[in-house]
Residue, then its C-alpha position, 0 to 999 in steps of 0.5 A: x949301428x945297423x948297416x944298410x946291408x944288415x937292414x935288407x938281410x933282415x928284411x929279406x929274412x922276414x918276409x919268408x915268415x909270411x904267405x908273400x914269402x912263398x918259400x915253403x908251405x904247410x903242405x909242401x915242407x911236410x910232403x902232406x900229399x905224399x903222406x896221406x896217399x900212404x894209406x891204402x885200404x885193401x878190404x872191398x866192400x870197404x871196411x870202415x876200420x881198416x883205415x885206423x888200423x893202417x893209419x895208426x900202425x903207420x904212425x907207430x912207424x915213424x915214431x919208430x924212425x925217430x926213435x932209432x934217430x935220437x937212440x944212435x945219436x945217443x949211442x954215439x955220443x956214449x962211445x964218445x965219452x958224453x953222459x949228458x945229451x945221450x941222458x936228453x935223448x934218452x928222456x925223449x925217447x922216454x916221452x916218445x915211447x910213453x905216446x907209443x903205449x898210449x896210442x894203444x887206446x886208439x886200436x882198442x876201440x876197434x871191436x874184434x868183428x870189426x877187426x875180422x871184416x878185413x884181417x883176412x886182408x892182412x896175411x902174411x903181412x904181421x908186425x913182426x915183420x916191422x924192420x925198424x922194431x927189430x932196429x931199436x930191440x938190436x941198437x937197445x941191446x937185445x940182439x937176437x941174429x935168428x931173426x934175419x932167418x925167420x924175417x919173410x920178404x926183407x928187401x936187400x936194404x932192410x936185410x942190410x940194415x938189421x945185418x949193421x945193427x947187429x953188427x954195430x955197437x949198441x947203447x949198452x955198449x956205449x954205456x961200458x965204454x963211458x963206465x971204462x972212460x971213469x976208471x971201471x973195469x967191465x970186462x967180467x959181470x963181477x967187475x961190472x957189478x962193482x961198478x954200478x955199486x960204487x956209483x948207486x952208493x956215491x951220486x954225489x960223485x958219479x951223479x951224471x952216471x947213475x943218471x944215465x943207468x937210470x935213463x937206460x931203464x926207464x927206456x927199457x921200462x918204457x919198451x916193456x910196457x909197450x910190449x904188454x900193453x901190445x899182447x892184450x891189445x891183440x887177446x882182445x881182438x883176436x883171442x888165442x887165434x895164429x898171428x897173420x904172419x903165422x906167429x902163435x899170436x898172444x902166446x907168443x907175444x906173452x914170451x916178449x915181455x919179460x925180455x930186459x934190454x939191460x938185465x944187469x941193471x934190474x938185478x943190480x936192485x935185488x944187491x944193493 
């Protein structure tokens, strides 16, 4: 039976599920006049890309923050012990970084003169000073700490947090542990590789685990397709031209794609 309490709760709770409620907004829960005041073209006359160009580097932004949210909770929960939600969110970011490759196709619409109307604009400012980029290649695995020396104009906080993510477990680390928490030494690359072989030749046993390395290369497959799809996206727009961050632009982009964040786990099919 439903008590006279419980009716007026209910009551209560669902009003706030209509406009007479007004709790909440469209606008107000997701700060809408905040997010798009962000974009600020800088290009006077104006030029009418620029604001694709600002919009869709934004939005890889936080794309990037909620990859290093599901990825950080996937990598605490391996070093707890978990295989099976680090697997779920390892599947969205799959999902996540299959948009990350596609929304390519929205930049590539830009020609390059209408890039050159405002590029000038851009230097030194350059993708490769994207904080939370190096955040997901240092969670994934691939530390690399030359980057805090080459980083220009980091800010106490961002200098901070790549510090902690190389300082911090990664995913792959997480990953040893769950193989040490199944009775796996790890501590030499002979050990390991016993390992994977033992669980790619028993799945009927260690299912959840090759699940998991399977996850992990589909991230690191994911991240590398997004990688070369980037380096010709920049060929096409502007050639062999320096970077505006003063990289050597596709050059040096072509050096990134045949990074691996678990290059143990490609090898492992040349021994099966």
């Amino acid at each position: 039976m439903t008590t006279v309490k419980e009716k007026a709760w209910t009551a209560a709770d669902e009003t706030r599920f209509g406009e007479q409620g007004g709790v909440l907004t469209y606008g107000s829960y997701l700060r809408l006049s905040d997010l798009l005041e962000a974009q600020r073209p800088q290009s006077d006359p104006p030029a009418h890309d620029e604001l694709l160009f600002i919009t869709i580097h934004q939005v890889y932004e936080l794309w990037f923050k909620l990859l290093l949210y599901e990825l950080t909770d996937a990598r605490d929960r391996l070093l707890a012990g978990d295989t099976y939600l680090p697997r779920l969110r390892l599947d969205r970011c799959r999902a996540i970084e299959h948009v990350l490759v596609n929304q390519v196709d929205v930049i590539d619409s830009m020609t390059p003169q209408d890039f050159l109307a405002f590029r000038n604009k851009l230097a030194p400012a350059s993708g490769f000073q994207s904080v939370q980029f190096r955040e997901i290649e240092f969670l994934s695995g691939l530390k690399d700490p030359d980057f805090l020396k080459r980083f220009r104009g980091l800010t106490p906080d961002e200098r901070a947090r790549l510090q902690r993510r190389l300082d911090e477990p990664s995913i792959w680390d997480g990953f040893l542990a769950v193989l040490r928490n199944a009775g796996f030494e790890t501590d030499t690359e002979e050990q390991r590789f016993a390992a994977y072989i033992e669980i790619a030749h028993d799945q009927a046993k260690y299912g959840p685990l090759w699940d998991l390395a399977e996850a992990l290369v589909d991230h690191d497959q994911a991240w590398s397709l997004w990688r070369a799809r980037h380096v010709l996206m920049a060929e096409r727009q502007i050639g062999t031209k320096r970077g505006t961050g003063g990289s050597a632009g596709g050059s040096y982009l072509r050096t990134r794609v045949p990074l691996r964040f678990y290059p143990e786990l490609w090898e492992l099919r040349s021994r099966l």
